[in-house]
N, C-alpha and C positions, 0 to 999 in steps of 0.2 A: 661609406658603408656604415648601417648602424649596429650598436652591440642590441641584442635583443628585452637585453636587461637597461639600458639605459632609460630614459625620458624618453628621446624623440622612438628607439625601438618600441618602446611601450605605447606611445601614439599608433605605430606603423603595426603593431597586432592588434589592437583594437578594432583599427582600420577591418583587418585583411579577418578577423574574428564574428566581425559584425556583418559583414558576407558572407563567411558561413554560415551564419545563424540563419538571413534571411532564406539560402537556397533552402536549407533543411527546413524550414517551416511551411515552404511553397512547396514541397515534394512529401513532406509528413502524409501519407496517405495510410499506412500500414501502421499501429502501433508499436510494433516494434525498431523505427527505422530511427526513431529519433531517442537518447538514452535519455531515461529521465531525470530533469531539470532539479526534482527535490533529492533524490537521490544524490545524485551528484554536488548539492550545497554541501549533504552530510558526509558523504566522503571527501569533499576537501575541508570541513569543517575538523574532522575528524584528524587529519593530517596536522593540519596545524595546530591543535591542539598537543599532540603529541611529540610536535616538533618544542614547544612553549617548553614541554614538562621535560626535554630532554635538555634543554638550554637551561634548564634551573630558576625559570621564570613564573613568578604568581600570575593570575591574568590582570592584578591588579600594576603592577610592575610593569607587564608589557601594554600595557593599556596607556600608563601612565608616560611613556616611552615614546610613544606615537601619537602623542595627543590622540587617544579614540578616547570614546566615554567606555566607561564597562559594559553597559547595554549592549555596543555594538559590535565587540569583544566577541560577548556572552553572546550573540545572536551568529556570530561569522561561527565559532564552534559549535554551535550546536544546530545549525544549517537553518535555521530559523530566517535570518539575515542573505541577501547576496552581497556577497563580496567582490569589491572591483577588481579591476587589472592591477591599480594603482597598490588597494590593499592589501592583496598578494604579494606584491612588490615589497611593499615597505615592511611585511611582517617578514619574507625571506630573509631581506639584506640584516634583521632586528635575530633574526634566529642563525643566522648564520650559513643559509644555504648558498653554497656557491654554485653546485652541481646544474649544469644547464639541464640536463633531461631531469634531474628533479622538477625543476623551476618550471621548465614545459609543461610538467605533466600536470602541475598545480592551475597554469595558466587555462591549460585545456579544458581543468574541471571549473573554473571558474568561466569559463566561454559557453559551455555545456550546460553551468547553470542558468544562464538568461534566456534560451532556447525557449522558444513556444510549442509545448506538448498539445498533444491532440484534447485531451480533457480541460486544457484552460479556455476552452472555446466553450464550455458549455455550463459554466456559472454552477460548477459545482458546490455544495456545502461541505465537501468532504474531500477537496480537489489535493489537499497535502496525503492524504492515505491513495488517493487515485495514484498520485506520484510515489510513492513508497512500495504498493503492492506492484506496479509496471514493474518493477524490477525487485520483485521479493524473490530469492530461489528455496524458499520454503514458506507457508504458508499454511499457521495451523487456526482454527476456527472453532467455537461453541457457540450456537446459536438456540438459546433458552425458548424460542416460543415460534422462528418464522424459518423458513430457509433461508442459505447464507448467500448474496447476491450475487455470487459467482455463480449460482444454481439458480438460479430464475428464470422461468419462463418471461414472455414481452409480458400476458396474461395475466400473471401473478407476481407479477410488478406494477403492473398497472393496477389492479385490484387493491394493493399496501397502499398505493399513493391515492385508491381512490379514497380508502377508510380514514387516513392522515388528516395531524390539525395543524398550521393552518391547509386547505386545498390549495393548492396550484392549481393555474388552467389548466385546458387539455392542450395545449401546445406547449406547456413547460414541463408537462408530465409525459409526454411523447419523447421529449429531448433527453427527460433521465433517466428514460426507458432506452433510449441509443444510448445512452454514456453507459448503462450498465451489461448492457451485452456487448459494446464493442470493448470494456473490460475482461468480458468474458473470452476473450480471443488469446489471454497468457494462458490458458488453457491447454489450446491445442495449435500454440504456435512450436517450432525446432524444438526450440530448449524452454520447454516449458518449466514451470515450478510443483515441487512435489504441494500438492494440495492436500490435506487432511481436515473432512469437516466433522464433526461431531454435532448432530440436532439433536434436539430433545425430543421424546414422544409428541408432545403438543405442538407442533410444527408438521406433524402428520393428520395430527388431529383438526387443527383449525383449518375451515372450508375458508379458502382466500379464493373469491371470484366464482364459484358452484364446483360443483364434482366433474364439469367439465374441463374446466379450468387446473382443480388439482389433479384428476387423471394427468391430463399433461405434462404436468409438472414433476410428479413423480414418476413419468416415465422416462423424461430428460435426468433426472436424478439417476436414473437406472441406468442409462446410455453412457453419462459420466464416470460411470462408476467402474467401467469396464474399462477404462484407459489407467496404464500403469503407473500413469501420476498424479493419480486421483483415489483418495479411502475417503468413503462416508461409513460415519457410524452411526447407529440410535443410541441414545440413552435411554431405556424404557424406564416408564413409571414405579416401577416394582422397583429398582435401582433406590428409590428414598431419596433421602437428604446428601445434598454432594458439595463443593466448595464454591461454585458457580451455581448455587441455585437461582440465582435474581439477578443475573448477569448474562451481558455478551461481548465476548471477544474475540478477538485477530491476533495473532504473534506473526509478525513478518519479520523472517531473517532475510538478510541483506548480503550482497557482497562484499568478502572482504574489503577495505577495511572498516564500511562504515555499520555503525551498528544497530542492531534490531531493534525492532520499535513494537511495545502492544498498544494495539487501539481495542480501547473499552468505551462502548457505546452505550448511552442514556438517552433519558426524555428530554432533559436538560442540555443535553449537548456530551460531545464525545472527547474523549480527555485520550492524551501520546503521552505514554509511559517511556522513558527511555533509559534511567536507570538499573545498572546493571543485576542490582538485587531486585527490580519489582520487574527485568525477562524474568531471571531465574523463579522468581515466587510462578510466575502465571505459566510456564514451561512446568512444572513442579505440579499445579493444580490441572494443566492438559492431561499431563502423565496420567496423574489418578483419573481422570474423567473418561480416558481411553480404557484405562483397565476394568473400570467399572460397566460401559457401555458396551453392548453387544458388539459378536467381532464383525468384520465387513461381511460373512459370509449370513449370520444373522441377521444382520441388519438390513442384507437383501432381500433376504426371507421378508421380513417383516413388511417392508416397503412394498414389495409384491403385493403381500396380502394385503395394503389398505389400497391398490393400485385396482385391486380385482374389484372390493367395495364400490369404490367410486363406481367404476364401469358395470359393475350387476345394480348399481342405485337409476346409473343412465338408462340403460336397457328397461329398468322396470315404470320410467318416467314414458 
């Protein structure tokens, strides 16, 4: 019989780890069914990290203990990196965990992370935030100038990707046209996440695809908006200068214990905030940006009103 923690046990869950991965990948039909893979780097990253800090060890010290390099150290903590069977192992027995159901549950996060989600199939550019928001249980948003892509019609997504440099085909732009509404499904799955999005007036304003298009779009806003884990708010123009004027971001909170991430998006490319003072800054700048923005019951108002535009623009066409 083998000990679970030995060599050959560690073989033998490998084994028995590496068939469950493939069942759940062949049955992955529903997003929710498989936990996500990035997610779960960073809570076992997370783990051990604070197992290091309670053992009184630098990471250069336990790096240096294990022969790892720091890189790969730095990359297991901060979920960057997958980490083996093996490297769970040998950081346990280094930190001191004896506890089997510890040790498990570590094992399990590192089995969990090798898993094939449903969004790695689709050549995402944004496939680490795909992984992060699958399992955000809050999710706050400002979106400077478009709507925020959990709010997209097919139509005006299709429209962004048609205006975009470089152009994708029409069958690469169809496939991130699926990746982003079968996104759209932590929505209005059980347990979904509170979503709060804050647009800016010109997000109302800019015609993406004609006025048939944003009628649409604004009416799925409007439909959304009625479910009780979902607030959109406007910021209108008159609002002035705000801390986000030339910006867009996501604050995704996480489940315990791993922690929050903000993705601020550019032309350039989009950069994961993860330190604990630049949540608290962009939490801090949400705050104000909600206070300032119309409440949800305004903001219906309003959306209404460029809902009816569009549709008396249609009508007189």
């Amino acid at each position: 019989m083998y000990h679970r923690h030995s060599p050959e046990g560690w073989d033998h869950w490998s084994r028995v780890m590496s068939n469950s991965v493939g069942f759940l990948r062949k049955d992955a039909t529903f997003v929710s069914e498989v936990r996500s893979p990035t997610v779960r780097r960073r809570e076992l990253g997370a783990l051990l990290r604070r197992l290091r800090l309670e053992k009184g060890l630098t990471a250069e010290q336990a790096a240096a203990q294990l022969l790892f390099s720091m890189s790969k150290l730095s990359r297991i903590e901060t979920g960057h990196g997958v980490a083996t069977f093996r490297d769970v192992r040998d950081l346990c027995d280094l930190y001191g965990v004896t506890d089997d159901a510890q040790r498990d549950h570590m094992m399990n996060l590192a089995a969990e992370a090798k898993q094939q989600a449903w969004w790695q199939s689709y050549d995402l550019g944004y496939a680490t935030y795909a992984g992060l928001e699958a399992e955000a249980v809050s999710i706050s948003a400002f979106q400077s100038s478009v709507v925020h892509g959990l709010l997209q019609t097919a139509d005006y997504a299709r429209a962004g990707h048609e205006g975009a440099k470089p152009l994708l085909s029409p069958a690469q732009i169809e496939l991130q046209i699926e990746a982003k509404l079968t996104r759209q499904r932590i929505l209005t799955r059980a347990d979904p996440p509170h979503f709060k999005a804050i647009l800016d007036e010109a997000a109302l304003h800019r015609v993406m695809g004609g006025r048939q298009v944003m009628a649409a779009q604004l009416a799925k806003i409007l439909d959304l908006s009625t479910r009780p884990n979902v607030s959109v708010q406007v910021l209108p123009y008159e609002a002035g200068a705000h801390p986000a004027v030339e910006s867009n971001f996501t604050i995704l909170e996480l489940p315990n214990p791993t922690p929050g991430v903000v993705f601020v998006e550019g032309l350039i490319g989009s950069t994961y905030l993860e330190r604990d003072d630049d949540l608290r800054r962009y939490q801090l700048i949400f705050r104000k940006l909600e206070s300032i923005a119309l409440g949800p019951q305004g903001s219906i108002a309003l959306i209404r009103k460029f809902l009816r535009d569009y549709e008396s623009g249609l009508e007189a066409v």
